[in-house]
C-alpha positions as CSV (number, residue, x, y, z in Angstrom):
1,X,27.5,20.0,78.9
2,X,23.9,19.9,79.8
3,X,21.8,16.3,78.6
4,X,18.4,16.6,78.0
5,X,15.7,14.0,76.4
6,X,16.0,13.9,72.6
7,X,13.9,11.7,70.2
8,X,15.8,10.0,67.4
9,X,15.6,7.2,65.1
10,X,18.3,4.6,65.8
11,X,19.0,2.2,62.9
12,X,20.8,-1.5,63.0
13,X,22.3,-3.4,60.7
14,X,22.9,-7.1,61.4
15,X,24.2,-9.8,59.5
16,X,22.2,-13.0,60.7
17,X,24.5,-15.3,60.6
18,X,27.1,-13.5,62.7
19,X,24.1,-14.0,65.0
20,X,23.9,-17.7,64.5
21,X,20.7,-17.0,63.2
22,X,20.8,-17.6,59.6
23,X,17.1,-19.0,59.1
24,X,15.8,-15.7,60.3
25,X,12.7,-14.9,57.8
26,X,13.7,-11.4,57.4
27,X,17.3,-11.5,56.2
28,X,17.3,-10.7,52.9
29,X,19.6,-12.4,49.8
30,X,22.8,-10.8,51.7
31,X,21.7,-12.1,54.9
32,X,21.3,-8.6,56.4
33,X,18.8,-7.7,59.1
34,X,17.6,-4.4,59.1
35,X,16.2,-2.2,62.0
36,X,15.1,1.1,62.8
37,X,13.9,2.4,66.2
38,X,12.6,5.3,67.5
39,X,13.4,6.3,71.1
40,X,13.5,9.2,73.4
41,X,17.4,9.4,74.9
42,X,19.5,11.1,77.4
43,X,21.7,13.4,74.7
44,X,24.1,16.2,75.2
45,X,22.1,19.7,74.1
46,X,25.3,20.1,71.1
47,X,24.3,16.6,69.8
48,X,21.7,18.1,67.5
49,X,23.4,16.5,64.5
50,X,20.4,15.6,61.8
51,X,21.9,11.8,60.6
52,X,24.6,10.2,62.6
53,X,25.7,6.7,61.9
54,X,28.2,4.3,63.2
55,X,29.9,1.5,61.4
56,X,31.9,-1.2,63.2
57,X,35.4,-1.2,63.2
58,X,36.8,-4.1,61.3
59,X,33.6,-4.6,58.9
60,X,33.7,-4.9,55.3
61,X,33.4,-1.6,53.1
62,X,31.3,-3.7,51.0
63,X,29.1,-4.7,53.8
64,X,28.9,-1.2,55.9
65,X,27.4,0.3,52.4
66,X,25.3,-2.3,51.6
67,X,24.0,-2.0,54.8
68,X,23.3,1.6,54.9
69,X,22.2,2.0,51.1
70,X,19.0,-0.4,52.8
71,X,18.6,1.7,55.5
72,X,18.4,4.8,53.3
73,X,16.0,2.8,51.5
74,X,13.8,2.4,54.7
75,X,13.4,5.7,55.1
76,X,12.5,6.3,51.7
77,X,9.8,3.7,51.9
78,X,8.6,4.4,55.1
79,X,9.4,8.1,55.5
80,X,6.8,8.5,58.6
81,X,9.9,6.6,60.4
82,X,11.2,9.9,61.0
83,X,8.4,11.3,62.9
84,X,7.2,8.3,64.0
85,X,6.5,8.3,68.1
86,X,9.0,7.2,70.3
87,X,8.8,3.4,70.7
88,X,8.1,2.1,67.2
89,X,10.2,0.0,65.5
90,X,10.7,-0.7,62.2
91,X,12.0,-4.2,60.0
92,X,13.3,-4.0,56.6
93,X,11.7,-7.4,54.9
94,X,13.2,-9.4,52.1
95,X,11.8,-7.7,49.3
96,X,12.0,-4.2,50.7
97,X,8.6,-3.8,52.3
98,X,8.8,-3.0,56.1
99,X,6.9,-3.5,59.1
100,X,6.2,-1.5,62.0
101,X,5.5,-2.7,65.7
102,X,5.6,-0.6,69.1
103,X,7.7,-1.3,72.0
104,X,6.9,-1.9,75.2
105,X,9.1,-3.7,77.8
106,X,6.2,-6.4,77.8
107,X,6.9,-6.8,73.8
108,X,10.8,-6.8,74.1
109,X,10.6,-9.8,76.7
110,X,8.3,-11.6,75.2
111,X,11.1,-11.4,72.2
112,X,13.7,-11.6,74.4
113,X,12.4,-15.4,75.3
114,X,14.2,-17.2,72.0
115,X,17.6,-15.7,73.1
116,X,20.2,-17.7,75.0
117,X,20.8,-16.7,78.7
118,X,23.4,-14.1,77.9
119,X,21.2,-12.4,75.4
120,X,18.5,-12.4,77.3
121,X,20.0,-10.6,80.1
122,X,21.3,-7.5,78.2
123,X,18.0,-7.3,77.1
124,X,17.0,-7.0,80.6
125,X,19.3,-4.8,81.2
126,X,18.6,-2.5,78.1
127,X,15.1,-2.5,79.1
128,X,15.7,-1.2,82.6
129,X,17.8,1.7,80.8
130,X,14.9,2.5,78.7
131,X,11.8,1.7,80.6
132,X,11.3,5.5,80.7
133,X,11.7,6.2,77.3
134,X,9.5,3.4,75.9
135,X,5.5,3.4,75.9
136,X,4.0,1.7,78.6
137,X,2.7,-1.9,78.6
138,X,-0.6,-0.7,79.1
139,X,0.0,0.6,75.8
140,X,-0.9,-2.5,73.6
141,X,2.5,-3.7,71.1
142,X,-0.1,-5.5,69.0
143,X,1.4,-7.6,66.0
144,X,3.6,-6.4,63.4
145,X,1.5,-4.1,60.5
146,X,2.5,-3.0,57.3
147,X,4.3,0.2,57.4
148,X,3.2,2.9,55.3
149,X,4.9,3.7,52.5
């Protein structure tokens, strides 16, 4: 099985307080976080499956749909998500507006600073797996915008 580079939107779901983070600003009503991020990968060539998703084991039906009925809802207010460039995120707001930033290691550490020690090192060490695939820092994160839509 060859691997080659594949660009693909990868979508989170979170629940904030799982996360001991329950005053984040954008969790909605339910207390959902939602994420989408665009990234060039290492895939297997037969891995050319349009929409994949993955649900936890163990988590509510209730939750897993709610979750994935606002990430269908991202993409339907922000449809240039799927074609954005690799290294763009998107964040599902409280009232189902998004906004878009680009990634840069530069940008993920200086978000990485509010996590605990732990955290903060798989973020390191997610970085280092993706330094290739993100934009350069040279390439200017810049704050969060409005996403189209």
């Amino acid at each position: 099985m060859s691997e080659t580079k594949q660009t693909a939107v990868y979508f989170a779901g979170i629940n904030a307080v799982t996360f001991d983070r329950p005053d984040e600003p954008t969790a909605d009503a339910d207390g959902h976080i939602i994420n989408a991020t665009v990234l060039r990968r290492e895939e297997a060539v037969h891995s050319l499956i349009p929409v994949r998703a993955r649900v936890a084991h163990g988590v509510s039906p209730a939750t897993a749909a709610s979750m994935l009925r606002k990430m269908a809802d991202l993409i339907e207010t922000s449809p240039e998500l799927v074609n954005a460039e690799p290294g763009i995120a998107y964040r599902r707001l409280p009232d189902g507006s998004s906004v878009r930033k680009k990634l840069t290691p530069k940008t993920l550490l200086e978000a990485g600073r509010m996590l605990d020690e732990d955290d903060r090192k798989r973020l390191i060490d997610l970085i280092e797996r993706l330094r290739d695939d993100l934009p350069s820092d040279e390439d200017e994160g810049g704050p969060d915008v409005p996403a189209h839509g």
